[in-house]
PDBQT receptor file of N, H, CA, C and O in Angstrom, charges set to zero:
ATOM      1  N   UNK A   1     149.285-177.238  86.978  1.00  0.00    +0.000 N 
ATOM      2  CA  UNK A   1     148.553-176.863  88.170  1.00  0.00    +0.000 C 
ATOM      3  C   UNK A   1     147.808-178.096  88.686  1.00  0.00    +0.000 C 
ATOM      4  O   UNK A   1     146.903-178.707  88.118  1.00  0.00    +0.000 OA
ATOM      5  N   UNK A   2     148.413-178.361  89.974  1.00  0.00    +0.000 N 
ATOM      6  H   UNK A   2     149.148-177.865  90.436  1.00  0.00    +0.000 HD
ATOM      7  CA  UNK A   2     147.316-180.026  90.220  1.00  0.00    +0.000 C 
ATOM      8  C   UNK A   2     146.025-179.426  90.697  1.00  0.00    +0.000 C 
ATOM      9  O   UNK A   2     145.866-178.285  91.131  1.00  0.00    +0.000 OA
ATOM     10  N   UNK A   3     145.117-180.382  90.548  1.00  0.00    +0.000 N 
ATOM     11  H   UNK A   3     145.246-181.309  90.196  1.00  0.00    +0.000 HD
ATOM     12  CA  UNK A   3     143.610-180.088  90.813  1.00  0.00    +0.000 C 
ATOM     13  C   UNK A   3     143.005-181.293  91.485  1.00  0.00    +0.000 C 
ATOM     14  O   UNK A   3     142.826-182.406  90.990  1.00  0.00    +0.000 OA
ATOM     15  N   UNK A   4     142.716-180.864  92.731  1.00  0.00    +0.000 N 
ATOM     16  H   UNK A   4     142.862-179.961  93.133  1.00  0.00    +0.000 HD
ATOM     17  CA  UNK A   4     142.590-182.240  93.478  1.00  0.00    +0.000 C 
ATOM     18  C   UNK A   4     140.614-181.963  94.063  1.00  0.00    +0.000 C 
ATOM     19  O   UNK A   4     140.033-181.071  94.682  1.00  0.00    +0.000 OA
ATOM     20  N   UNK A   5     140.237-183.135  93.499  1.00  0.00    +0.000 N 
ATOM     21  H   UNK A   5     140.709-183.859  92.996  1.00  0.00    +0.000 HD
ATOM     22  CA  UNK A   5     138.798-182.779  94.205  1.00  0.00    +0.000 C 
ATOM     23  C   UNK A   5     138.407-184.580  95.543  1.00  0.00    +0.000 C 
ATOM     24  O   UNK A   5     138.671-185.781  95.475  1.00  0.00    +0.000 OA
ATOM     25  N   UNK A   6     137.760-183.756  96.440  1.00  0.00    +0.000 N 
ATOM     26  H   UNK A   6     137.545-182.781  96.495  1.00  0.00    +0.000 HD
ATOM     27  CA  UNK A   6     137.600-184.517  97.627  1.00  0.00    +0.000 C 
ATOM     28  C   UNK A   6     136.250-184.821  97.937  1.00  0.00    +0.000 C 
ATOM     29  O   UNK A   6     135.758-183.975  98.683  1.00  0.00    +0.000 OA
ATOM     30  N   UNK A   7     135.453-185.781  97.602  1.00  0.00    +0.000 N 
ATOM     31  H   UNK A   7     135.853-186.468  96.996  1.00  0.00    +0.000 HD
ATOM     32  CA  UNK A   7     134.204-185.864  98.368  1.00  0.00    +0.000 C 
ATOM     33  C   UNK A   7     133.984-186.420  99.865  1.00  0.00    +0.000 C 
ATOM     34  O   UNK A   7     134.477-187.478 100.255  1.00  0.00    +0.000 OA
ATOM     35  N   UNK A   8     133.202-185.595 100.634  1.00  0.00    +0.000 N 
ATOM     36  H   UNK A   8     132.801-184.735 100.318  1.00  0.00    +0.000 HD
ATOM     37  CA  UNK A   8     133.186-185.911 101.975  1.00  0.00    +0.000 C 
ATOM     38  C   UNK A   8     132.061-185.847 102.751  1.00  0.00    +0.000 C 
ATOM     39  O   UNK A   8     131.725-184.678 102.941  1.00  0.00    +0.000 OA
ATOM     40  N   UNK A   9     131.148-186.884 103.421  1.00  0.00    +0.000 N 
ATOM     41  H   UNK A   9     131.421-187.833 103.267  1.00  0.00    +0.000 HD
ATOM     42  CA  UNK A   9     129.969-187.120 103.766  1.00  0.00    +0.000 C 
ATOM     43  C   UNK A   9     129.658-186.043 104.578  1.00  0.00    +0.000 C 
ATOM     44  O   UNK A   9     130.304-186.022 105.626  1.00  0.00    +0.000 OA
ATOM     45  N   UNK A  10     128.525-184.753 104.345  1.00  0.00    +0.000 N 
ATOM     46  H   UNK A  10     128.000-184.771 103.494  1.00  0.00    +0.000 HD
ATOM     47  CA  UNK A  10     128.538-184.162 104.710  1.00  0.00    +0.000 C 
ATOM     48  C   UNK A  10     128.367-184.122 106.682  1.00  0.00    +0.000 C 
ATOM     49  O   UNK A  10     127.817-185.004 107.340  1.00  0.00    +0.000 OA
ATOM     50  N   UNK A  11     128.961-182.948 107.201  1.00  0.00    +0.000 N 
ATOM     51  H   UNK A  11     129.407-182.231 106.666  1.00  0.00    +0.000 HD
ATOM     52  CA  UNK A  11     129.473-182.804 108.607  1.00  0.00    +0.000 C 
ATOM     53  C   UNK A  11     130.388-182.320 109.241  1.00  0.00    +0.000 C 
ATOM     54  O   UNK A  11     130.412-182.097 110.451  1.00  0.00    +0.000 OA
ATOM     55  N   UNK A  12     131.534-182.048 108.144  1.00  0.00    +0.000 N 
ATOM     56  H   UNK A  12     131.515-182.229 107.161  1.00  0.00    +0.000 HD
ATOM     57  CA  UNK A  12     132.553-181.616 109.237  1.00  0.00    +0.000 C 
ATOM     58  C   UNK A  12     132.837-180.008 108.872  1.00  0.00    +0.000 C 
ATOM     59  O   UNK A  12     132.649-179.486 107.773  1.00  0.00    +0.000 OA
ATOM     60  N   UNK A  13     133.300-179.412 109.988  1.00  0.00    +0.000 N 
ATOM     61  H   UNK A  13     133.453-179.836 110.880  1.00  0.00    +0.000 HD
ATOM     62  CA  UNK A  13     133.184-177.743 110.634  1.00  0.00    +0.000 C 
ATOM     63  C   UNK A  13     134.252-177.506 108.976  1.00  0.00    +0.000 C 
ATOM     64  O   UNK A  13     134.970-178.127 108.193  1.00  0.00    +0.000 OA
ATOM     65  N   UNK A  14     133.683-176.173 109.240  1.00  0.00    +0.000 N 
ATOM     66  H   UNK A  14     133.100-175.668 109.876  1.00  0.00    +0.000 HD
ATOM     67  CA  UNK A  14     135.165-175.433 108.330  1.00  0.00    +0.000 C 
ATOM     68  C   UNK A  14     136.262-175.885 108.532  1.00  0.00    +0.000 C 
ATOM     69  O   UNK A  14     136.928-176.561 107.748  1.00  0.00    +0.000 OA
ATOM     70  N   UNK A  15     136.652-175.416 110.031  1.00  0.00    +0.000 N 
ATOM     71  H   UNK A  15     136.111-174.868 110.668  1.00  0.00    +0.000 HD
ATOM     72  CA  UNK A  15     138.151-175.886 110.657  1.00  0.00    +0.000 C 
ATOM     73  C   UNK A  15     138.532-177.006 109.942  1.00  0.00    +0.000 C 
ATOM     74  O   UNK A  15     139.391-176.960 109.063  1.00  0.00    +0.000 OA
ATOM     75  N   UNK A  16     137.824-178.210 110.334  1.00  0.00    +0.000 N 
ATOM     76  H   UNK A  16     137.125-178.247 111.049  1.00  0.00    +0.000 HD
ATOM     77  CA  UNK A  16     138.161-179.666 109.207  1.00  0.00    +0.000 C 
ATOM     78  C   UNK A  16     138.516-179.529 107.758  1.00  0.00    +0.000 C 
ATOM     79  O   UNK A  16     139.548-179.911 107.207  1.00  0.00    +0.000 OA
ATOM     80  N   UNK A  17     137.368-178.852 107.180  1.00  0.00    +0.000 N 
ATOM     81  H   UNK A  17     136.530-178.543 107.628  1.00  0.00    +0.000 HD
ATOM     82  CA  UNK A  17     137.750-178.917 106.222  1.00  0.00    +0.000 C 
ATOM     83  C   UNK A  17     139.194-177.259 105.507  1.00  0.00    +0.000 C 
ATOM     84  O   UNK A  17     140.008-177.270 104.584  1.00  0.00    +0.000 OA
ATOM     85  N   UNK A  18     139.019-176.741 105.989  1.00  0.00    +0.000 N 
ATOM     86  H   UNK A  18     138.358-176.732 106.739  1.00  0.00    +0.000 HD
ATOM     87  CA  UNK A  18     140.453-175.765 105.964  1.00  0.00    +0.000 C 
ATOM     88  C   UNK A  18     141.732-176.666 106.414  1.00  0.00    +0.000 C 
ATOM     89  O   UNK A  18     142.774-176.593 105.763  1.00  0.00    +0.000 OA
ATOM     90  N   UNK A  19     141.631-177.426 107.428  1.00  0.00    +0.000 N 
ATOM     91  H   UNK A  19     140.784-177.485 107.956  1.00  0.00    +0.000 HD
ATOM     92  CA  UNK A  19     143.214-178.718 107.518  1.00  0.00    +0.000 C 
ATOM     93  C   UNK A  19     143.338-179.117 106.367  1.00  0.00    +0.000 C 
ATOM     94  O   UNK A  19     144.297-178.681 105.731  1.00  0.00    +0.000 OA
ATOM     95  N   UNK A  20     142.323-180.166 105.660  1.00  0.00    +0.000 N 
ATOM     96  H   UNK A  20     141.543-180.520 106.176  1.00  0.00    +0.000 HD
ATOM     97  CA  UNK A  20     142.364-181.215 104.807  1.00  0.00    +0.000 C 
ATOM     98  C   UNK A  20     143.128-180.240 103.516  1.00  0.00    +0.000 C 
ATOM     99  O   UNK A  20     144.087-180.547 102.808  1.00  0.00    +0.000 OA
ATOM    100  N   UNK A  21     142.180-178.784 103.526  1.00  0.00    +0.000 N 
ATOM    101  H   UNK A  21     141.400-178.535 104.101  1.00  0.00    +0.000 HD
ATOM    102  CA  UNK A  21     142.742-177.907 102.077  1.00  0.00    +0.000 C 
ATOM    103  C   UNK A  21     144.264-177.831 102.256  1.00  0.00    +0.000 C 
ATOM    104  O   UNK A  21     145.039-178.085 101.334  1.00  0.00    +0.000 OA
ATOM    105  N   UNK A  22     144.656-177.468 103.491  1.00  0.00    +0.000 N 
ATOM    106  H   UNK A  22     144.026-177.261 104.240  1.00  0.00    +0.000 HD
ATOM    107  CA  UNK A  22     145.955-177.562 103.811  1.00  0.00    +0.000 C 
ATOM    108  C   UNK A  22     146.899-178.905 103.929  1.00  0.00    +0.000 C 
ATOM    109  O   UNK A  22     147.854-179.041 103.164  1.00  0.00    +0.000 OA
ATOM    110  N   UNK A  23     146.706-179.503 104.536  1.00  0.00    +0.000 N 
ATOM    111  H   UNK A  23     145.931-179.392 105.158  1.00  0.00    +0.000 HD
ATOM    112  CA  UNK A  23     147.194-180.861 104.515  1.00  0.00    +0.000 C 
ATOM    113  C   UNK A  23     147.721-181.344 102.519  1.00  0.00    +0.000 C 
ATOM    114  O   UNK A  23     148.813-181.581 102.001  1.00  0.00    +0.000 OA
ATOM    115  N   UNK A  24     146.381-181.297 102.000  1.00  0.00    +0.000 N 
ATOM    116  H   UNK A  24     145.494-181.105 102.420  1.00  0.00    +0.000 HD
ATOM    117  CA  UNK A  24     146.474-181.805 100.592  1.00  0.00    +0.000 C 
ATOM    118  C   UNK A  24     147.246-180.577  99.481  1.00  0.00    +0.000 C 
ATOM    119  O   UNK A  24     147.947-180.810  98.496  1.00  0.00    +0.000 OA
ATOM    120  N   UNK A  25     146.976-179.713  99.847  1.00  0.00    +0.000 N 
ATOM    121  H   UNK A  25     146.406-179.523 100.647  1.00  0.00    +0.000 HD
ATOM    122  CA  UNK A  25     148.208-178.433  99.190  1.00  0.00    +0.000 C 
ATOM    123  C   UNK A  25     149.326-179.009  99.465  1.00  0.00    +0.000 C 
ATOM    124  O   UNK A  25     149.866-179.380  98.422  1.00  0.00    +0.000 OA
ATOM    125  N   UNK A  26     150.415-179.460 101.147  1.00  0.00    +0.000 N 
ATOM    126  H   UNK A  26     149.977-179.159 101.994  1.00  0.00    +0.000 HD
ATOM    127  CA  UNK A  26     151.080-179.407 101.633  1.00  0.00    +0.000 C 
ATOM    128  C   UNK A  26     151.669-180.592 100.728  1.00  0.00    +0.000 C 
ATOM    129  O   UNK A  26     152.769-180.611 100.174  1.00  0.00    +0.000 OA
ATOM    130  N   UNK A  27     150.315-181.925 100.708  1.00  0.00    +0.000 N 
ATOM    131  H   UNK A  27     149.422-181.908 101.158  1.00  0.00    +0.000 HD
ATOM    132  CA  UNK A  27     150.919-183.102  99.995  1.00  0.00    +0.000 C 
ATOM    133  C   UNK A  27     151.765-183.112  97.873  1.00  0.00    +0.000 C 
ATOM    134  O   UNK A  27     152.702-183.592  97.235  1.00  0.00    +0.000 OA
ATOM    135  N   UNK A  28     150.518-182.190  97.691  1.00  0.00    +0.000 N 
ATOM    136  H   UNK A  28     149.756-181.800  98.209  1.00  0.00    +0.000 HD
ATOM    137  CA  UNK A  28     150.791-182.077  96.116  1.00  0.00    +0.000 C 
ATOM    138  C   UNK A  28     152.115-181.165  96.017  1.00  0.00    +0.000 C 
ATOM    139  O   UNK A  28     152.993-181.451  95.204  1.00  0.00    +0.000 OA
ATOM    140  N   UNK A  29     152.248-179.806  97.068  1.00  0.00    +0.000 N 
ATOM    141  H   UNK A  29     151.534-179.573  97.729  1.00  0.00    +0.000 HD
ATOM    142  CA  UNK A  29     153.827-179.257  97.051  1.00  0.00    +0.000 C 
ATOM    143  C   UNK A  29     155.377-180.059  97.283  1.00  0.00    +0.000 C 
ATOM    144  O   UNK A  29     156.539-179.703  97.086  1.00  0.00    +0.000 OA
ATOM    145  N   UNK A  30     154.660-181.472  97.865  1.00  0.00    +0.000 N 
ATOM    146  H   UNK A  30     153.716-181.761  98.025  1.00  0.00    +0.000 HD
ATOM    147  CA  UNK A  30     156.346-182.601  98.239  1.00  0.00    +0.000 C 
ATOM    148  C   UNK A  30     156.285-183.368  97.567  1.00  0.00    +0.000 C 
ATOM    149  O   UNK A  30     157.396-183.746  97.194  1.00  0.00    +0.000 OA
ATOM    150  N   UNK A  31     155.182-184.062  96.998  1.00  0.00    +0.000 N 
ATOM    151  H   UNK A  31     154.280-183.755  97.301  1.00  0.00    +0.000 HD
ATOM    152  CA  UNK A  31     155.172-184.768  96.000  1.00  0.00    +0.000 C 
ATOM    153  C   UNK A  31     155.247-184.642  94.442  1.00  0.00    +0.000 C 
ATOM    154  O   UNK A  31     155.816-185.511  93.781  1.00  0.00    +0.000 OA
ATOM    155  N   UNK A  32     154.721-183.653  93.924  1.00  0.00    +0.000 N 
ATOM    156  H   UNK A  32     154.260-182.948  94.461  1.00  0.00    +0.000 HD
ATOM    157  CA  UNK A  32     155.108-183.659  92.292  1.00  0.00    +0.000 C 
ATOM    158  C   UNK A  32     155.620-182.230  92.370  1.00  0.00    +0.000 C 
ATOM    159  O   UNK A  32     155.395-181.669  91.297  1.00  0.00    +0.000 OA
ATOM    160  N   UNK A  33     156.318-181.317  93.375  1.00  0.00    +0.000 N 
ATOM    161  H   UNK A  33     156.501-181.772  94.246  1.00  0.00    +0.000 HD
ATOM    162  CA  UNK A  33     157.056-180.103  93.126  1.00  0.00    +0.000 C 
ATOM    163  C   UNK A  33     156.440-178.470  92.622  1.00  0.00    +0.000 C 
ATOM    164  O   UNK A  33     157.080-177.510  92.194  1.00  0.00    +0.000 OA
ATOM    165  N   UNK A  34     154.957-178.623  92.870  1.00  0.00    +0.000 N 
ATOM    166  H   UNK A  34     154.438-179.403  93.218  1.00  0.00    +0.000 HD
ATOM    167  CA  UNK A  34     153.946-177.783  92.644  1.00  0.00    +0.000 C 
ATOM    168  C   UNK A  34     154.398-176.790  93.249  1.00  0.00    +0.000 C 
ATOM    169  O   UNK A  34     155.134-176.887  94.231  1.00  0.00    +0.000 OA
ATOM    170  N   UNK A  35     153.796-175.082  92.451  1.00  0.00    +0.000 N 
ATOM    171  H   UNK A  35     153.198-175.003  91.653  1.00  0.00    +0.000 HD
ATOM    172  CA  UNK A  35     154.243-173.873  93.479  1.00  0.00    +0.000 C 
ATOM    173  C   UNK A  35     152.842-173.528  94.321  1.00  0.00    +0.000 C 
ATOM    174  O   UNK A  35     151.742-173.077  94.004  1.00  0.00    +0.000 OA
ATOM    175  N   UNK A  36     153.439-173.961  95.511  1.00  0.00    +0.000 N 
ATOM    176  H   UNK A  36     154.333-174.328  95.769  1.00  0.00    +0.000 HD
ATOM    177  CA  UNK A  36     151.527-174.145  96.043  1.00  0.00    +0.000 C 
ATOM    178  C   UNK A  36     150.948-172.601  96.028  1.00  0.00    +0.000 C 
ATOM    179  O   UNK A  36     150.349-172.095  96.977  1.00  0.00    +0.000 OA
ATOM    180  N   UNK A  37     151.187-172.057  94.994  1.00  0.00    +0.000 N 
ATOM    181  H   UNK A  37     151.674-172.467  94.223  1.00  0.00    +0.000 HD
ATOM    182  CA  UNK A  37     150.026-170.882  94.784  1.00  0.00    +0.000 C 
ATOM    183  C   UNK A  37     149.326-171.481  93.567  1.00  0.00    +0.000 C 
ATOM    184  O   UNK A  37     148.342-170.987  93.015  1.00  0.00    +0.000 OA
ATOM    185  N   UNK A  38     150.008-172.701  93.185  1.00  0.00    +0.000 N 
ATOM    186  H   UNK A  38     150.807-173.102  93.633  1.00  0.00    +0.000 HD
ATOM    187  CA  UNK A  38     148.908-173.166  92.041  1.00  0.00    +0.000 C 
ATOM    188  C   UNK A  38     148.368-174.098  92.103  1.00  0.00    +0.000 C 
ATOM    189  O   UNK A  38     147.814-174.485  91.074  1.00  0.00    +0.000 OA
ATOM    190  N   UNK A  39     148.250-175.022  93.502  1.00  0.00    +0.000 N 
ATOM    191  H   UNK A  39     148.700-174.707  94.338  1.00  0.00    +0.000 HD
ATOM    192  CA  UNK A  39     146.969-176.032  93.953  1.00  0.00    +0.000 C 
ATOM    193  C   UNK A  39     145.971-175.564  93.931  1.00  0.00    +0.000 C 
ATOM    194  O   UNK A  39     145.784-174.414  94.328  1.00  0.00    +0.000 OA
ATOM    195  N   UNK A  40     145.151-176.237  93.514  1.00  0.00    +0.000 N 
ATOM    196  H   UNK A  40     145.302-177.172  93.192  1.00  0.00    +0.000 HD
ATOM    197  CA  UNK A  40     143.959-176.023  93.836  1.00  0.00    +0.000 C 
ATOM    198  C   UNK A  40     142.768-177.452  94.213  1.00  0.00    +0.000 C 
ATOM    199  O   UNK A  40     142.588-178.374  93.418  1.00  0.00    +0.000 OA
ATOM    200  N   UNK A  41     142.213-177.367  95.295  1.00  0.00    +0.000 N 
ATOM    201  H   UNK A  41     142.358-176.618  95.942  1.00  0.00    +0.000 HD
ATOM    202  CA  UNK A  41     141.470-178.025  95.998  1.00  0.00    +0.000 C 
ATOM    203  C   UNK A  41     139.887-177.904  96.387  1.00  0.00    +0.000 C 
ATOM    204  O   UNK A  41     139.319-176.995  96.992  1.00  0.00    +0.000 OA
ATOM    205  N   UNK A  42     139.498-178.798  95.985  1.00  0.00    +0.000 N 
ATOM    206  H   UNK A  42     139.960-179.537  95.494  1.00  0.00    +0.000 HD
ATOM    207  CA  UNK A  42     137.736-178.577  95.398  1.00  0.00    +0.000 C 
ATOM    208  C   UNK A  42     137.044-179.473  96.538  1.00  0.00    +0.000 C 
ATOM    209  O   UNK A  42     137.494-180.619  96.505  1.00  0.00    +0.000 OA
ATOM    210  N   UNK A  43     135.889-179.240  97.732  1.00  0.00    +0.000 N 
ATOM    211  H   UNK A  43     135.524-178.309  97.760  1.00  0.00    +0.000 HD
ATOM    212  CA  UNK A  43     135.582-180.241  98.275  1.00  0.00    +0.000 C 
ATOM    213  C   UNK A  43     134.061-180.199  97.856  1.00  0.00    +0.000 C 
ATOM    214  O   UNK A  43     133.461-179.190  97.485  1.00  0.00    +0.000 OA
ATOM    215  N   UNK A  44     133.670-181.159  97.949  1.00  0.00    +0.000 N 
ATOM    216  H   UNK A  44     134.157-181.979  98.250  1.00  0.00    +0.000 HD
ATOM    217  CA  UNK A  44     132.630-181.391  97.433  1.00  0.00    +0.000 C 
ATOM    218  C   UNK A  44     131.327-182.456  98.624  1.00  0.00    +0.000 C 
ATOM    219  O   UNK A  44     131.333-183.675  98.792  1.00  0.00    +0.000 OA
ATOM    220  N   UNK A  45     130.633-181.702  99.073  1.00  0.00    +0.000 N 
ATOM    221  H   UNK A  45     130.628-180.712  98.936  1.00  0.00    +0.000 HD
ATOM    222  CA  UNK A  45     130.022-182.307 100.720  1.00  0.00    +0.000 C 
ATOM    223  C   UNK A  45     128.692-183.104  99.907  1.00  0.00    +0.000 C 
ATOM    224  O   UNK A  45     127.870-182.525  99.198  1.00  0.00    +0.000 OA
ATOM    225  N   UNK A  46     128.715-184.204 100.135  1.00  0.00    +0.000 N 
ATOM    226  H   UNK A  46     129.384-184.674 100.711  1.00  0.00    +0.000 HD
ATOM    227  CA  UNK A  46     127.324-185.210 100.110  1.00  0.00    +0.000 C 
ATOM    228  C   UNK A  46     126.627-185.365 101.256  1.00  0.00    +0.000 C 
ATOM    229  O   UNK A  46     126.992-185.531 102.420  1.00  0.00    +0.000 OA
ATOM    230  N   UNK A  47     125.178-185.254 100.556  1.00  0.00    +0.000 N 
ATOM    231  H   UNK A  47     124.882-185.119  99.611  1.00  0.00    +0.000 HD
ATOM    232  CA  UNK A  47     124.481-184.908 101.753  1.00  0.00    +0.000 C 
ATOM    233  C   UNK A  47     123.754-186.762 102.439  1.00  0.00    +0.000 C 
ATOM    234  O   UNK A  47     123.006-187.458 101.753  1.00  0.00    +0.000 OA
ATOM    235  N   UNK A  48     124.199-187.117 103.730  1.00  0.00    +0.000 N 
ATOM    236  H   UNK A  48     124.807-186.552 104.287  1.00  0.00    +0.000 HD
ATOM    237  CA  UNK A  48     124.241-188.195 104.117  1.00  0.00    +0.000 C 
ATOM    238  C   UNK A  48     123.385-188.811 103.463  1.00  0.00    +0.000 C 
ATOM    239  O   UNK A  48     123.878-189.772 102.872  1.00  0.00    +0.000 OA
ATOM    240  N   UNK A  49     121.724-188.606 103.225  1.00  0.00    +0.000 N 
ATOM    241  H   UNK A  49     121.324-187.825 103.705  1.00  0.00    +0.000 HD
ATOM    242  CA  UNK A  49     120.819-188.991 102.697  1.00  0.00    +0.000 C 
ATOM    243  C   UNK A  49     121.163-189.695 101.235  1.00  0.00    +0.000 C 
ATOM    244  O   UNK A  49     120.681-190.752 100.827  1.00  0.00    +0.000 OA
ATOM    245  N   UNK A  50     121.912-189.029 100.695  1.00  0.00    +0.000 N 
ATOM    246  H   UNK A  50     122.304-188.170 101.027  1.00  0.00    +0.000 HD
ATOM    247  CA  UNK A  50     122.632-189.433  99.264  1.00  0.00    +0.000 C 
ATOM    248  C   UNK A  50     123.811-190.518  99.192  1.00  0.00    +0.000 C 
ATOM    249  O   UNK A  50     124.073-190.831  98.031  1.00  0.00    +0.000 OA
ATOM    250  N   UNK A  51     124.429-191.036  99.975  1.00  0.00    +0.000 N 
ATOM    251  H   UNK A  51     124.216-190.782 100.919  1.00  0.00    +0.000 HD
ATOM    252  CA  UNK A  51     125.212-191.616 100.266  1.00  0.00    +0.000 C 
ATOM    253  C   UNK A  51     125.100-192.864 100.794  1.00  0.00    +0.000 C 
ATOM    254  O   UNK A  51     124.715-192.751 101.958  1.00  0.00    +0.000 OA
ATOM    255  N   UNK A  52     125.291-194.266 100.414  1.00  0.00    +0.000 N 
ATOM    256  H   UNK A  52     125.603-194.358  99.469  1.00  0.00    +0.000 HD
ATOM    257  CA  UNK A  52     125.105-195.684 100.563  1.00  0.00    +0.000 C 
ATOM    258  C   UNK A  52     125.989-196.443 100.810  1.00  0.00    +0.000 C 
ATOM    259  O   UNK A  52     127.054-196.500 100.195  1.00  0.00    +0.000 OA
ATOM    260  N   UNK A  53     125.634-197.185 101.825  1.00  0.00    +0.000 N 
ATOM    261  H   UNK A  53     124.768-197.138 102.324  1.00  0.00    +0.000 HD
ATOM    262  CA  UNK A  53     126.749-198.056 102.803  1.00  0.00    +0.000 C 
ATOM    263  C   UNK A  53     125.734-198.803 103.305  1.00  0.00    +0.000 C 
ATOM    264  O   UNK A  53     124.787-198.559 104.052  1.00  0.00    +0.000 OA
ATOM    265  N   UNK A  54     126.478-200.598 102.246  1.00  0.00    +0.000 N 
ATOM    266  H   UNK A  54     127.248-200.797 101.639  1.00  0.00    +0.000 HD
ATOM    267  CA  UNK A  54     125.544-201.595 102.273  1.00  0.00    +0.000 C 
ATOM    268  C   UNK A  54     124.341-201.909 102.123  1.00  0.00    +0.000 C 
ATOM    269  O   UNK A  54     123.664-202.702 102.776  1.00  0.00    +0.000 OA
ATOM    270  N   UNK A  55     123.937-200.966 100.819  1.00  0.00    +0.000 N 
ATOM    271  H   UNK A  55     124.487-200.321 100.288  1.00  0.00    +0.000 HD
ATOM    272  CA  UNK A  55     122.023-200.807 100.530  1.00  0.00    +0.000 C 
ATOM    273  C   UNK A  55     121.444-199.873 101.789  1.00  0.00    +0.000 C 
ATOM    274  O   UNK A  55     120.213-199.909 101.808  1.00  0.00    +0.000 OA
ATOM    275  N   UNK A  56     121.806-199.353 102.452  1.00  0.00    +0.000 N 
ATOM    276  H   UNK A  56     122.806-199.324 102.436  1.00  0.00    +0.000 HD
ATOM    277  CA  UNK A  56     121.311-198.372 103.088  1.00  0.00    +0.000 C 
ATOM    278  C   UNK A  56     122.158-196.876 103.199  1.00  0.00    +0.000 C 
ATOM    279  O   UNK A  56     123.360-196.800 102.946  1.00  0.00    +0.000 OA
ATOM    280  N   UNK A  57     121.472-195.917 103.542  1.00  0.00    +0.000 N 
ATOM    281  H   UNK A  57     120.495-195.979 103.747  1.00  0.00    +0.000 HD
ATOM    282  CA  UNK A  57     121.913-194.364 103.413  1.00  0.00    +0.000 C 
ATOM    283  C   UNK A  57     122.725-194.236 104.528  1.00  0.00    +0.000 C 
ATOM    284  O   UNK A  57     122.850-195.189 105.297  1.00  0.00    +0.000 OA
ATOM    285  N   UNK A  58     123.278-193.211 104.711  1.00  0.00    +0.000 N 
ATOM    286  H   UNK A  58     123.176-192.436 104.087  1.00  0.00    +0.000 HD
ATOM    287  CA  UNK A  58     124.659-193.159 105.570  1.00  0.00    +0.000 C 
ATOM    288  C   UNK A  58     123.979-192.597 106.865  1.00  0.00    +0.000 C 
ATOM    289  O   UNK A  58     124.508-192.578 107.977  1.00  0.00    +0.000 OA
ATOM    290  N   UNK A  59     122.460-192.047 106.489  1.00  0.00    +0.000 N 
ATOM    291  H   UNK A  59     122.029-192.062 105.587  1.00  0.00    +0.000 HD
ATOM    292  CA  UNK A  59     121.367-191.077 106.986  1.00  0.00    +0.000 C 
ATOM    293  C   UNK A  59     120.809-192.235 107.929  1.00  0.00    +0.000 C 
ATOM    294  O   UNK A  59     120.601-191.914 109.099  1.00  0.00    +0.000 OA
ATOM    295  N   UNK A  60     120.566-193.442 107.576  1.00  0.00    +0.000 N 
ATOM    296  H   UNK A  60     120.735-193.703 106.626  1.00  0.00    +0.000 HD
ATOM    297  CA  UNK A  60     119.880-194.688 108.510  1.00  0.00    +0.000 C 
ATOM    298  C   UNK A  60     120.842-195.220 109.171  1.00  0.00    +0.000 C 
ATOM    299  O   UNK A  60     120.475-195.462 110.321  1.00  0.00    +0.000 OA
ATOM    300  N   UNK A  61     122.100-195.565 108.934  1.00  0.00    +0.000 N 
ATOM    301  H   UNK A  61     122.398-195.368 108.000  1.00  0.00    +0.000 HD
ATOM    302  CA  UNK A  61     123.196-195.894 109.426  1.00  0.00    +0.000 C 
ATOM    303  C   UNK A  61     123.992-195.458 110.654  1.00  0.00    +0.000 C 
ATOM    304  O   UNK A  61     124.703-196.120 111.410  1.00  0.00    +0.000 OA
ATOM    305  N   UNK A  62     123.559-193.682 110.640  1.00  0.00    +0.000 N 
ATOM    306  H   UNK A  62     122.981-193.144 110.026  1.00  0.00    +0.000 HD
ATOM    307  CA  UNK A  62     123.535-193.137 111.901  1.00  0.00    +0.000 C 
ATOM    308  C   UNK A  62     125.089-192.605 111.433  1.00  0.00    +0.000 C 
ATOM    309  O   UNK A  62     125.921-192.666 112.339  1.00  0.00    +0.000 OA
ATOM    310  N   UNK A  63     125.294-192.385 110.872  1.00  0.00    +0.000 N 
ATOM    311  H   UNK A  63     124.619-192.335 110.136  1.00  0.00    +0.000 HD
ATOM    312  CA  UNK A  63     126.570-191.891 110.328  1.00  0.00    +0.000 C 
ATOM    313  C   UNK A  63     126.655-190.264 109.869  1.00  0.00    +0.000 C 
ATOM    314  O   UNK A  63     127.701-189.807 109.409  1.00  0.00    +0.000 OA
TER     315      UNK A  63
């Protein structure tokens, strides 16, 4: 069963993230032959404040 986990600076709608679940099911079913009822896909949202790009937060960065 592949198990794919994604971290992603928090922000984007469900919609976004429901593609990506799809998209990355779609990838692990052509690539290693998975029965995509047994992907499974974990996202995991950081909250900008937590997140660093170049000694500063992703939160000051404007990101």
């Amino acid at each position: 069963m592949p198990i794919m986990q994604v971290f992603l600076i928090e922000g984007r709608t469900d919609e976004q993230k429901a593609r990506l679940i799809r998209a990355l099911t779609d990838a692990a079913v052509e690539a290693v032959g998975a029965p995509v009822e047994t992907v499974r896909v974990m996202i995991t949202e950081v909250p900008k404040a937590q997140f660093g790009i170049g000694g500063k937060t992703a939160t000051e960065l404007g990101r």
